[in-house]
DSSP file (Angstrom, degrees, kcal/mol; ACC not computed):
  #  RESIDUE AA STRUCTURE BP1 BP2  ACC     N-H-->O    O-->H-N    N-H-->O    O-->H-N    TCO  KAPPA ALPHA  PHI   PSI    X-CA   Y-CA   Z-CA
    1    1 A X              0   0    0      0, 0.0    26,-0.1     0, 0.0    25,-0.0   0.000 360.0 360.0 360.0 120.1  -55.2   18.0   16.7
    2    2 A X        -     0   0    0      1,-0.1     0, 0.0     2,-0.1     0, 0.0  -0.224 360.0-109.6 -61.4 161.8  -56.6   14.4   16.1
    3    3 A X  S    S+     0   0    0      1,-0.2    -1,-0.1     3,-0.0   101,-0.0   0.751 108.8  55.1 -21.0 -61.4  -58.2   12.7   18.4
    4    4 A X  S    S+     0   0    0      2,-0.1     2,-0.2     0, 0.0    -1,-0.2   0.460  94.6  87.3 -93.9 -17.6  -56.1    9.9   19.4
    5    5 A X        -     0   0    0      2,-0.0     2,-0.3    -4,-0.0     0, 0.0  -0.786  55.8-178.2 -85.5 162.1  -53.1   12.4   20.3
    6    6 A X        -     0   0    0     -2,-0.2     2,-0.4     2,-0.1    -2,-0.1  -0.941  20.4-149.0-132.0 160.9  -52.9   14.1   23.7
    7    7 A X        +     0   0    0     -2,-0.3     2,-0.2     2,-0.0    -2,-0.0  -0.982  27.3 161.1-135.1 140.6  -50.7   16.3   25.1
    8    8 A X        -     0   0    0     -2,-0.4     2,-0.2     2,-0.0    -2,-0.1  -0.911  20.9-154.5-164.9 153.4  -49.9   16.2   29.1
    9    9 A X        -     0   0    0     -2,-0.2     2,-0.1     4,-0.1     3,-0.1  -0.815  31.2-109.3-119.4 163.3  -47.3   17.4   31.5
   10   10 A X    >   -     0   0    0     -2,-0.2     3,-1.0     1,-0.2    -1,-0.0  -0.305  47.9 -83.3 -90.5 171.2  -46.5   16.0   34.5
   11   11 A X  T 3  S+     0   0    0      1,-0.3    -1,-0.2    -2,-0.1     3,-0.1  -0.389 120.1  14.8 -74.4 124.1  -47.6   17.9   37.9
   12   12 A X  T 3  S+     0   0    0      1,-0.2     2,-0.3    -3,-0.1    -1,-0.3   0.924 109.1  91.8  77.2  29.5  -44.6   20.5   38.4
   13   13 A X    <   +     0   0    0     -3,-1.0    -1,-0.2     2,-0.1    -4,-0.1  -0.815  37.9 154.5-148.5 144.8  -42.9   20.3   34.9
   14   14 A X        -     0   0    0     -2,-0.3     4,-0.1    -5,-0.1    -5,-0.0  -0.423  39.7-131.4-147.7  84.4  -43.8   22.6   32.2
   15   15 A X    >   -     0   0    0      1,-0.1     3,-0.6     2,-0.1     4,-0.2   0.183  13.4-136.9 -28.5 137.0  -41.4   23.4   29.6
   16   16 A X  T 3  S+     0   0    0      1,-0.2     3,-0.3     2,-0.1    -1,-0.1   0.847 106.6  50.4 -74.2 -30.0  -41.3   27.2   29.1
   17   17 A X  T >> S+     0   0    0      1,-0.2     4,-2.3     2,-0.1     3,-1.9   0.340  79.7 106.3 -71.5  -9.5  -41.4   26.4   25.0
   18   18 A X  H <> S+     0   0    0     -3,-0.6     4,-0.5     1,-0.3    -1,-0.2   0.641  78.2  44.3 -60.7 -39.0  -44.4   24.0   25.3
   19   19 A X  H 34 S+     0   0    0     -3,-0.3    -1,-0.3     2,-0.2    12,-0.1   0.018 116.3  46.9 -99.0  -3.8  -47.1   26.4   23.7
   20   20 A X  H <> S+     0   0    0     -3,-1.9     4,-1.4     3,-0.1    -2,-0.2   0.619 110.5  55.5-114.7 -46.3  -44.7   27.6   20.7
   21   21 A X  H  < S+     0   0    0     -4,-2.3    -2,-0.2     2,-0.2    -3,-0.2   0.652 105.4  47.1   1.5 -59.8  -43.9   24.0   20.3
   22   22 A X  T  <>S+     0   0    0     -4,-0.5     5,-2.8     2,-0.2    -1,-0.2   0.637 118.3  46.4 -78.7 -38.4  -47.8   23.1   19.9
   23   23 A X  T >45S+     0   0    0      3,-0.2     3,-1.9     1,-0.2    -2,-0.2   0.975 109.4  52.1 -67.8 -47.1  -48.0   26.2   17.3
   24   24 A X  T 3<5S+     0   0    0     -4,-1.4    -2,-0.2     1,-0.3    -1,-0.2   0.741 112.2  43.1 -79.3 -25.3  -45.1   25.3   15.6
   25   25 A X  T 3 5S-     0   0    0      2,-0.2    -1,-0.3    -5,-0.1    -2,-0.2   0.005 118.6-108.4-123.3  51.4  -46.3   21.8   15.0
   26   26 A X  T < 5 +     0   0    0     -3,-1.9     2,-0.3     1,-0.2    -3,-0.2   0.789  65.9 151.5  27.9  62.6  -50.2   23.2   14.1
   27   27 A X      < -     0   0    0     -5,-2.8     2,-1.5     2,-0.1    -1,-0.2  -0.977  50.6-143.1 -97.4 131.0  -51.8   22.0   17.2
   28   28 A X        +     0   0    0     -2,-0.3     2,-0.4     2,-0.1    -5,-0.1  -0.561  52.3 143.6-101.2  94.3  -54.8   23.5   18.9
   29   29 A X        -     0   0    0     -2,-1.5     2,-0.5   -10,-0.1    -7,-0.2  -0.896  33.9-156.7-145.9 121.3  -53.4   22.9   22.4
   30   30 A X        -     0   0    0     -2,-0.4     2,-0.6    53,-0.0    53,-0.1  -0.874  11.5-154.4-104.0 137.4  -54.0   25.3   25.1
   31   31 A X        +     0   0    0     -2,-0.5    53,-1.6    51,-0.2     2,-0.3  -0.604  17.1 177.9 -76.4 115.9  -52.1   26.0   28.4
   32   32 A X        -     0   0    0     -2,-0.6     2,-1.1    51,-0.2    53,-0.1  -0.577  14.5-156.8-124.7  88.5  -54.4   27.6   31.1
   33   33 A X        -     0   0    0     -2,-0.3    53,-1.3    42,-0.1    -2,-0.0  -0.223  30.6-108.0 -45.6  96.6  -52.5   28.2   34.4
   34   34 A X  B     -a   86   0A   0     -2,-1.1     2,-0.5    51,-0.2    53,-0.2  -0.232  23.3-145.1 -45.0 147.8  -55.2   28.4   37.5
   35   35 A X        +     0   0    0     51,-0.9    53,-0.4    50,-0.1     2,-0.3  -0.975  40.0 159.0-127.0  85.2  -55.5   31.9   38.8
   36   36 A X        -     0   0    0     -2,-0.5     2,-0.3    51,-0.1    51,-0.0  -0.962  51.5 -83.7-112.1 148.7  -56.0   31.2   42.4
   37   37 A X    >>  -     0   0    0     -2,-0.3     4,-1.8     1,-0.2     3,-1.3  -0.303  34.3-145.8 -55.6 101.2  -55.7   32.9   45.7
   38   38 A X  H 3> S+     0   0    0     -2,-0.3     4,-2.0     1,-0.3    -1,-0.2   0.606  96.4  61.9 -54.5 -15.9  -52.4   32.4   46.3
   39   39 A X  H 3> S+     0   0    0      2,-0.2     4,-2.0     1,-0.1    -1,-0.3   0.888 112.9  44.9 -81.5 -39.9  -53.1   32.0   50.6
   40   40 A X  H <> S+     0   0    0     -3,-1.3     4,-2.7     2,-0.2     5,-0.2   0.999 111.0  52.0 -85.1 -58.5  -55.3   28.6   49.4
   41   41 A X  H  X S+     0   0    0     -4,-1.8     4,-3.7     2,-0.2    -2,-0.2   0.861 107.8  47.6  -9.3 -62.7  -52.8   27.5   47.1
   42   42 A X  H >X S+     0   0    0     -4,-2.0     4,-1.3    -5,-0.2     3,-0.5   0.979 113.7  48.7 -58.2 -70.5  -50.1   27.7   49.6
   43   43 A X  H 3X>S+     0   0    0     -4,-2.0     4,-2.9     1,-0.2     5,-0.5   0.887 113.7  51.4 -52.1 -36.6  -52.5   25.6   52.5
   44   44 A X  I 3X>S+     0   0    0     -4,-2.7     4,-2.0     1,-0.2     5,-0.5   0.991 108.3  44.6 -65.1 -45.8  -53.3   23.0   49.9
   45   45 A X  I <X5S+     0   0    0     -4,-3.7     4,-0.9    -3,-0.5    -2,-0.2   0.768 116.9  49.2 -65.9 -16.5  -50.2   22.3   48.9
   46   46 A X  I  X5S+     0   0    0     -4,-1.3     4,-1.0     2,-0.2    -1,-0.2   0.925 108.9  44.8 -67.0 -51.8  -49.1   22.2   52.3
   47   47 A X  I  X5S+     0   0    0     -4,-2.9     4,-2.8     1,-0.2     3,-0.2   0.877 118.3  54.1 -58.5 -25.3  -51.9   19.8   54.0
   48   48 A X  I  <<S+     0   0    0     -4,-2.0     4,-0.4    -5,-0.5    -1,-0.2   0.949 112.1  43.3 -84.7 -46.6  -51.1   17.7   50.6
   49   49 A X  H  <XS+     0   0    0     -4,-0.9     5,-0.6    -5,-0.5     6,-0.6   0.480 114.4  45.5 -79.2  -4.8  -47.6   17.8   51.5
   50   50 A X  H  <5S+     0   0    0     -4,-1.0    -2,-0.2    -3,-0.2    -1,-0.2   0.278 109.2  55.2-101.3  -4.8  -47.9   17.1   55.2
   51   51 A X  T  <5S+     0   0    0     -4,-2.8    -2,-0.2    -3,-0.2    -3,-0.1   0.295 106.6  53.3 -80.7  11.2  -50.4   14.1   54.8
   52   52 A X  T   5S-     0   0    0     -4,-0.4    -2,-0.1    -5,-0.1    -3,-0.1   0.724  96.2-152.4 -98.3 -46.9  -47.9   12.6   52.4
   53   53 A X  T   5 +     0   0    0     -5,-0.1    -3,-0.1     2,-0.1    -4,-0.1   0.844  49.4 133.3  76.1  43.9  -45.1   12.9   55.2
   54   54 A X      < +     0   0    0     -5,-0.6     2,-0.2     2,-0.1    -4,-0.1   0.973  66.2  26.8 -81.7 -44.4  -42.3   13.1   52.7
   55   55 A X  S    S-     0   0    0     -6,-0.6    -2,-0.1     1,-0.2    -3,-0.1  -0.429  94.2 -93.4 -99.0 164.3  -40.3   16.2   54.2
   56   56 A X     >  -     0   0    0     -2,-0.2     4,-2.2     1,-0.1     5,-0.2  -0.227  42.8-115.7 -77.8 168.5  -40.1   17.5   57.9
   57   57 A X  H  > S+     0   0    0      2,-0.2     4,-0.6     1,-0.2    -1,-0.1   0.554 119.7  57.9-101.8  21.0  -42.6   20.0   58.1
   58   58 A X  H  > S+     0   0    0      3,-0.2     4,-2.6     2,-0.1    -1,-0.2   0.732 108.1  54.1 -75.8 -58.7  -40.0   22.9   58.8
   59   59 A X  H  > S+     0   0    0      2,-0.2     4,-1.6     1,-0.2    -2,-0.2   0.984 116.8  36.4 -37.0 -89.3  -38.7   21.5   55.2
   60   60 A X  H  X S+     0   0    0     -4,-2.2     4,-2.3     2,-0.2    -1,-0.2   0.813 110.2  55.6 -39.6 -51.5  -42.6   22.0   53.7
   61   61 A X  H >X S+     0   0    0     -4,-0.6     3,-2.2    -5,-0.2     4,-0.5   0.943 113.7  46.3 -81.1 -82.0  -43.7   25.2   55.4
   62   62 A X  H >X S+     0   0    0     -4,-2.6     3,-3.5     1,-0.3     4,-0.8   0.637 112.1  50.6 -22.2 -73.9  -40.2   26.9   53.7
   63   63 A X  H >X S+     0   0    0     -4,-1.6     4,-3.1     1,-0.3     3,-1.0   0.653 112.3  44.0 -37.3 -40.4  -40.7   25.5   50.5
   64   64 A X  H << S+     0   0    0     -4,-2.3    -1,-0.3    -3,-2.2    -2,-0.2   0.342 111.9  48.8 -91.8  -4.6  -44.2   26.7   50.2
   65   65 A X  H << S+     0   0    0     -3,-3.5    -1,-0.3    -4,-0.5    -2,-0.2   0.105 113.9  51.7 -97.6  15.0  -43.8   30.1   51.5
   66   66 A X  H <X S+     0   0    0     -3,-1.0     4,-1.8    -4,-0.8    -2,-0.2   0.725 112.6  42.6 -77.8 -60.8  -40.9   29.9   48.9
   67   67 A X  H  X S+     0   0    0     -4,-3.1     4,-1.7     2,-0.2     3,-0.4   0.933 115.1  53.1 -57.2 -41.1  -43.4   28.7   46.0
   68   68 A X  H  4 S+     0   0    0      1,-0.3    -1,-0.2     2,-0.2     4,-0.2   0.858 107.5  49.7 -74.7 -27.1  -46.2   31.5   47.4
   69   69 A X  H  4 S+     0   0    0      1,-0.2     4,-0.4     2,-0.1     3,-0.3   0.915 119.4  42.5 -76.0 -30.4  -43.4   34.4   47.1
   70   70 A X  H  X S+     0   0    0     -4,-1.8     4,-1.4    -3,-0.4    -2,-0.2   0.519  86.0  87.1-106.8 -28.4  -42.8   32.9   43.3
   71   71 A X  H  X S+     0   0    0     -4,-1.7     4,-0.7     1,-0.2    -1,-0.2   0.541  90.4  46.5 -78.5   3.5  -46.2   32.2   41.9
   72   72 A X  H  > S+     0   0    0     -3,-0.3     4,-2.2     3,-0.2     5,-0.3   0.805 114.3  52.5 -95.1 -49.2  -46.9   35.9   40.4
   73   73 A X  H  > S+     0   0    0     -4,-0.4     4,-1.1     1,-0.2    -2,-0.2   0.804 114.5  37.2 -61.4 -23.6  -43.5   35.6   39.1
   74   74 A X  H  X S+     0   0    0     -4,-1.4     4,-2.2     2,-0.2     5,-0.2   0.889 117.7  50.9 -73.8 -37.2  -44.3   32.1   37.3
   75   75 A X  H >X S+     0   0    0     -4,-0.7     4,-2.5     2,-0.2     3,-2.4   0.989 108.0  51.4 -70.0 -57.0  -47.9   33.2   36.3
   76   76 A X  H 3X S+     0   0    0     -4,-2.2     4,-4.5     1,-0.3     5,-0.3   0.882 114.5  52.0 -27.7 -69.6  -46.3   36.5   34.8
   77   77 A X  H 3< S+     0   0    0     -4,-1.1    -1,-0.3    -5,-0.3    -2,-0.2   0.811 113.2  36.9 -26.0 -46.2  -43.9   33.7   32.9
   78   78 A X  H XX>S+     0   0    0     -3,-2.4     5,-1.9    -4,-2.2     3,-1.2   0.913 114.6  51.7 -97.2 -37.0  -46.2   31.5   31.5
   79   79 A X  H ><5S+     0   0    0     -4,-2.5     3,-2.3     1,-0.3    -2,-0.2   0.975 106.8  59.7 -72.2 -24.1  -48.9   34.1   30.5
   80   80 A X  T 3<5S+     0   0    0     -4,-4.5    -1,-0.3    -5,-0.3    -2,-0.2   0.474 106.7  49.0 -78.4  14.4  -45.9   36.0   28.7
   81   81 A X  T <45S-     0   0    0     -3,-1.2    -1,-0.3    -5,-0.3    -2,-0.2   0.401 131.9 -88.3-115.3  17.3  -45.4   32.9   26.6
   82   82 A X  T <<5S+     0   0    0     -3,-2.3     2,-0.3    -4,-0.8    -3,-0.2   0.712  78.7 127.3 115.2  32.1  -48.8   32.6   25.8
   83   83 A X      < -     0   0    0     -5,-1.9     2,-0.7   -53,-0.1    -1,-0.6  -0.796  55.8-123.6-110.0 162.9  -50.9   30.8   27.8
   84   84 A X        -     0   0    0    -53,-1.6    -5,-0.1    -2,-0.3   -54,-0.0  -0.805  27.6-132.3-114.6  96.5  -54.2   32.5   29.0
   85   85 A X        -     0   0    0     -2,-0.7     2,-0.3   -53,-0.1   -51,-0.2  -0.084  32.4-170.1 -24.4 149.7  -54.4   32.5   33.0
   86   86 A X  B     -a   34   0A   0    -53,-1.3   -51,-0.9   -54,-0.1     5,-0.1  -0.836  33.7-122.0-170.8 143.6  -57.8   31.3   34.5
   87   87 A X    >>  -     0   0    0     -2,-0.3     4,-1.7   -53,-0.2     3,-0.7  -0.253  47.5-109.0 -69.7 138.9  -60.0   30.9   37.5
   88   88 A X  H 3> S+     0   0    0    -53,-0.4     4,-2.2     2,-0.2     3,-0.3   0.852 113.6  60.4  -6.9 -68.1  -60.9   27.0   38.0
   89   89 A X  H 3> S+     0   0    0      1,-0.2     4,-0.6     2,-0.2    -1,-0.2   0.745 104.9  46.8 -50.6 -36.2  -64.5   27.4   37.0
   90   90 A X  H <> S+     0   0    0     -3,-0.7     4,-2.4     1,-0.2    -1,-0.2   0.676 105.5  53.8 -82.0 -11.2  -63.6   28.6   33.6
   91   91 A X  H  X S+     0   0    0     -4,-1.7     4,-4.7    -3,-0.3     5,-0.4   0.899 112.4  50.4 -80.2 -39.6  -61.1   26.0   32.7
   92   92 A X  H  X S+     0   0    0     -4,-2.2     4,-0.7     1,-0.2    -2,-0.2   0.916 105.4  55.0 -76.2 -21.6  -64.0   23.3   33.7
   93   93 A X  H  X S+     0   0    0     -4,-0.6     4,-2.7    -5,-0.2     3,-0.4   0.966 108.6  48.7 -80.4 -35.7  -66.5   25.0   31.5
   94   94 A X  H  X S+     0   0    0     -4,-2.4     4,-3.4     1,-0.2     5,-0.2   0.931 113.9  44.8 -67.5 -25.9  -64.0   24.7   28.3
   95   95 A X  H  X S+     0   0    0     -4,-4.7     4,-1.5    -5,-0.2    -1,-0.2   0.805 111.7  51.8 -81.1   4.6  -63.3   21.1   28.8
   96   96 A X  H  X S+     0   0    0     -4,-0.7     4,-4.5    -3,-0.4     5,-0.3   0.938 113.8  43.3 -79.5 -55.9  -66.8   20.5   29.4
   97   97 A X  H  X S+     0   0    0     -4,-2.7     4,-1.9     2,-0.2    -2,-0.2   0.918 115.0  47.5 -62.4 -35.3  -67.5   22.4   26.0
   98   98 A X  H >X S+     0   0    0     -4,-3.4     3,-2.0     2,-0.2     4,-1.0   0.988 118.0  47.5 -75.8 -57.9  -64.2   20.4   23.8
   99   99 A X  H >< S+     0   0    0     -4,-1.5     3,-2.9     1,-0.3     6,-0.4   0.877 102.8  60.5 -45.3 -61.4  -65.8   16.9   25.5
  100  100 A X  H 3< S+     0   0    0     -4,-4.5    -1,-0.3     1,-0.3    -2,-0.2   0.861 115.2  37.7 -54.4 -37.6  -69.5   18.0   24.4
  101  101 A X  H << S+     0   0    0     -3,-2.0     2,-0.3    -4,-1.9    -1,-0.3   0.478  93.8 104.8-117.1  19.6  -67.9   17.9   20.9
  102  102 A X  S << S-     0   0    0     -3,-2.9     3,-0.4    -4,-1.0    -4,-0.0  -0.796  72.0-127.5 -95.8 148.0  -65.6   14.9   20.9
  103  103 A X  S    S+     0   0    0     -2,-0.3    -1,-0.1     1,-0.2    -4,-0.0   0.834 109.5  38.6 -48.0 -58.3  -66.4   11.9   19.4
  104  104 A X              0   0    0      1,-0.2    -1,-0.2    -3,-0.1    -5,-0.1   0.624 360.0 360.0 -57.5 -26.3  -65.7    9.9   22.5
  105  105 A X              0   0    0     -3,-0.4    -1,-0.2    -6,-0.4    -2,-0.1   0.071 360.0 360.0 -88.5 360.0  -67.2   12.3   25.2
């Protein structure tokens, strides 16, 4: 991948093809899906989603014990199309390492 391209998705869309896509068009672009404790997941997106005040919070608390019953089924998803699951720490130690050898970085 040159430089000057990037690849981003927007928070909450990820095309299920994105990572066969990137193969197909000889790109080194990886998908890493956070591997977190689903119970902290849930309260962050919740406090984040009752200090925004978009939805009632009846509205919020469903969704997000909707989204916490579904995230083993998503992660399953995404690593069975080829992205490699990971804890926080390690995803910041590989961008740390692709910056350490960019031009820009």
């Amino acid at each position: 991948m040159s430089p000057d391209r990037h690849f981003s998705w927007p928070k909450g869309s990820s095309p299920p093809r994105s990572s066969r896509n990137a193969v197909a068009a000889d790109c080194s672009l990886g998908r890493t899906p956070l591997r977190r404790p689903r119970g902290a997941t849930f309260l962050r997106r919740l406090a984040r989603d009752l200090s925004e005040q978009r939805k009632a919070p009846r509205v919020l608390v469903r969704r997000g014990v909707a989204l916490l019953r579904a995230e083993p089924a998503i992660l399953r998803r995404q690593t069975g199309l080829g992205a490699e699951a990971a804890r926080a720490r390690e995803v910041l130690r590989r961008v740390a390492g692709l910056l350490a050898g960019h031009p820009h970085g």
